[in-house]
N, C-alpha and C positions, 0 to 999 in steps of 0.2 A: 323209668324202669325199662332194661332192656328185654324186649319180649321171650328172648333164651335164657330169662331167668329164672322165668316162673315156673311154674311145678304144673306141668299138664300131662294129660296122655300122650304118648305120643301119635296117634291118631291128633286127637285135638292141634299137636304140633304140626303134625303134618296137615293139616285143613288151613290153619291159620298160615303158615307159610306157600301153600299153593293157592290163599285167598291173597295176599302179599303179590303173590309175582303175578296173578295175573293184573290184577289192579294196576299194576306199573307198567305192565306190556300193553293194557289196550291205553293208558295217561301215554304213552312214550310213543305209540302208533298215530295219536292224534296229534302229536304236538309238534310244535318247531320254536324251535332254542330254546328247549325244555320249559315253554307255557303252553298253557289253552285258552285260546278264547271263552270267556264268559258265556258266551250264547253257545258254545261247544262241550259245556259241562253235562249234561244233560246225557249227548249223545256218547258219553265217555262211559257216565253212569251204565246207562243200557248198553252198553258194548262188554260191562262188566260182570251184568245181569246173564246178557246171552252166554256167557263161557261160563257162568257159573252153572247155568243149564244143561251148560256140553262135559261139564267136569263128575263126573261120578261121586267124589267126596266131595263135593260140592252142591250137589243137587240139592241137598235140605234146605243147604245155608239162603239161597235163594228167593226165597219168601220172606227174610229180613228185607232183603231191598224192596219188594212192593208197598211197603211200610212207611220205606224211607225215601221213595221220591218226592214227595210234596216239602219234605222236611231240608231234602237237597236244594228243591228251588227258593226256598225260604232263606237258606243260609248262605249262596251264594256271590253278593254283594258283602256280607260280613266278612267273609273269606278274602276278597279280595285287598290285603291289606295295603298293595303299593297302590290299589284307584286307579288303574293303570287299565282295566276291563281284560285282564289276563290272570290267570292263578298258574304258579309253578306247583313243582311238586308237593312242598312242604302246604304250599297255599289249600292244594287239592286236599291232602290227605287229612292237613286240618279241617276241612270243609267235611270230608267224611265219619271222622270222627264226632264232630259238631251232631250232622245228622243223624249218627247210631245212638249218640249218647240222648239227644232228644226222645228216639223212638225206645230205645232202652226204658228211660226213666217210663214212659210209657208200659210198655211192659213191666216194671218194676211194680209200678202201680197194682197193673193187674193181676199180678200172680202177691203181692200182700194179701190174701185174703181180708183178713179182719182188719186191714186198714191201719194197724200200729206201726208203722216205716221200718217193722223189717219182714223179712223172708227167712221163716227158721225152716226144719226139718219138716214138720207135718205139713205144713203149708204146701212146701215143692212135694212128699209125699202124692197129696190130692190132687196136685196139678201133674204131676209122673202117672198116677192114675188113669187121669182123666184122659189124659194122653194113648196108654196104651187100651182102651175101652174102646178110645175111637178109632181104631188101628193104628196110629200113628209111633209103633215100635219104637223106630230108627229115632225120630226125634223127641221121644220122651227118653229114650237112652243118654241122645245128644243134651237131654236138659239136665239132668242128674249129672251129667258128668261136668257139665262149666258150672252147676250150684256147689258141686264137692271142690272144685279147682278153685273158685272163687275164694270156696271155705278158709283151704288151704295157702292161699296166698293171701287173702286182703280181711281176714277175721280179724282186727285188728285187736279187741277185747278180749275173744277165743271163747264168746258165749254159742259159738254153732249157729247163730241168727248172720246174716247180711240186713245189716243197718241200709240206710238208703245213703247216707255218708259214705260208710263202707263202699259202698259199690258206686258211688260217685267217685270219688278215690281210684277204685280199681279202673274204673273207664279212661280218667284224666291221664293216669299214670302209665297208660302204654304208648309208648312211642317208636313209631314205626317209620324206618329210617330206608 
């Protein structure tokens, strides 16, 4: 699925496309003849990290990667599918997504409350709640808005719940080119 297909805000579009270009400017700043060394993944990661710290609509998103480092160096070697101790672009990006989708599924976890494998309405409710209680406005807004987009694109049933299928689905199915 092409990412300009899906039904988001356009905020949300415009986040995910300036998480897009920078991710490929600092991959394309470390690399030569478009790979990275294996032992330079890491440093590609935090270079990701730091501009996402510098990026205003970005700043939230930021706190996904401290999540996802351990997750990054786990997957690394799988990534590499020519064995070659280099990942290209496609290598890298699948490496990234490998990672979110782990810490995802994680988070998925977490916010099931009652532990039945999905995330309906009251559940993110409590969790938007809990969010704006503890000041955290901007990103209980930011949560509500990718639970409703999700809704919107990957409900596959259109019971209002995100099955953990469901949002397996929706993670596997972007592809970022």
């Amino acid at each position: 699925m092409d990412l300009n297909s899906l039904q988001m805000s356009a905020v949300l579009r415009e986040k995910t496309n300036k998480a897009i270009e920078i991710t490929k400017s600092c991959f394309e700043a470390k690399s030569s003849d478009g790979k990275i060394p294996t032992d330079d993944i890491l440093s590609v990661f935090d270079a990701v990290i730091e501009q996402y710290h510098m990026t205003e609509i970005l700043r939230d998103e930021a706190f996904h990667f401290d999540g996802m480092k351990d997750m990054v160096k786990g997957a690394i070697a799988r990534n590499d599918v020519k064995k070659d101790g280099f990942l290209d672009w496609n290598e890298y990006m699948a490496l990234m997504m490998e990672a979110r989708s782990t810490w995802l599924l994680a988070l998925f976890n977490k916010y099931d409350l009652n532990n039945d494998g999905e995330i309906d309405q009251s559940e993110m409710d409590k969790i938007v709640a809990k969010m704006n209680e503890s000041g955290n406005t901007t990103m209980a807004k930011d949560m509500r808005e990718r639970f409703d987009s999700m809704l919107a694109n990957f409900d596959a049933n259109g019971d209002g719940m995100i099955s953990l299928t469901e949002f397996t689905e929706a993670i596997k199915s972007l592809k970022v080119k």
